[in-house]
C-alpha positions as CSV (number, residue, x, y, z in Angstrom):
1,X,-2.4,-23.8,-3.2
2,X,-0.6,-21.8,0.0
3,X,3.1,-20.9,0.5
4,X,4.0,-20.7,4.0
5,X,6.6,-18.1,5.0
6,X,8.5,-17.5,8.1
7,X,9.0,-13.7,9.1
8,X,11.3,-12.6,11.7
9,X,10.0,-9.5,13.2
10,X,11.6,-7.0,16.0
11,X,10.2,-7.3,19.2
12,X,8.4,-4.3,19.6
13,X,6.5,-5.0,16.3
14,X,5.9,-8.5,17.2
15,X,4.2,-7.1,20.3
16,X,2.2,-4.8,18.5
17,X,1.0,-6.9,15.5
18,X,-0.3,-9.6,18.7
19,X,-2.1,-6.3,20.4
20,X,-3.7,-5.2,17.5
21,X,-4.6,-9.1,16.3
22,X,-6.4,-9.3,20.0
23,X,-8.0,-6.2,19.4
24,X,-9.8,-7.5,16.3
25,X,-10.5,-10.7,17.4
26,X,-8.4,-12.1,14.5
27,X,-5.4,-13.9,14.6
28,X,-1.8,-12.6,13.4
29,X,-1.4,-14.8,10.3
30,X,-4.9,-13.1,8.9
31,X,-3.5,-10.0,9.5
32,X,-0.4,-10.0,8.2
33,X,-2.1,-11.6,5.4
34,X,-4.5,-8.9,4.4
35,X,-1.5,-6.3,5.1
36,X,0.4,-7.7,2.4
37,X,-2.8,-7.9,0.2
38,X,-3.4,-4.2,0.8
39,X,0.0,-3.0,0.0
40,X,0.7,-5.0,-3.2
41,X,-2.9,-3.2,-4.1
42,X,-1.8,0.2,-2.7
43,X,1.4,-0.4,-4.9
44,X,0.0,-1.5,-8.0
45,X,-2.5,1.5,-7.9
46,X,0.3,3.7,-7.1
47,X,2.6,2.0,-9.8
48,X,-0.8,2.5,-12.3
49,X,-1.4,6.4,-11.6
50,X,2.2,7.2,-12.0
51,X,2.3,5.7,-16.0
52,X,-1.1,7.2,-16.5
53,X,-0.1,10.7,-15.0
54,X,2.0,11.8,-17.8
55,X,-1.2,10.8,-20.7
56,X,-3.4,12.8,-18.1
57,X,-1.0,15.9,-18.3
58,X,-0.9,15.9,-22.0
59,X,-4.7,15.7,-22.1
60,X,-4.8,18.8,-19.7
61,X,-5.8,16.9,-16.6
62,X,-4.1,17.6,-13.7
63,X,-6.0,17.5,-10.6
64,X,-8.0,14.2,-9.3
65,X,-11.3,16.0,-9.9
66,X,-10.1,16.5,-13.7
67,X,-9.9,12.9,-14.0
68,X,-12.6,12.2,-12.3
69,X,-14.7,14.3,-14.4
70,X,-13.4,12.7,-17.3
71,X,-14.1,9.3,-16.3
72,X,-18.1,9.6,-15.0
């Protein structure tokens, strides 16, 4: 199933976003669509390592290389 949604955008950016899509040989709908995809993603993640940082803390990690020690 697909939603369609209408976005007004400001001029420059609507200039841009066509550039760029040229660029890639893509059109704009695909990348708008994978730039939403990538920031729910980047905000989930985000949302994730913020509840987990406070358990990492307690457990003495507090760099990325602590965790990723712990973890491999």
């Amino acid at each position: 199933m697909r939603s369609v949604l209408s976005i007004s955008l400001p001029d420059k950016v609507a200039r841009e976003l066509d550039r760029f899509a040229k660029s890639q040989g893509r059109n704009k709908s695909d990348v708008v669509k994978e730039s939403i995809s990538l920031y729910l993603w980047e905000s989930r993640f985000a949302d994730a390592r913020k509840s987990l940082s406070a358990r990492a803390k307690k457990k003495g990690m507090v760099t990325d290389e602590d965790i990723f020690k712990e973890v491999s």
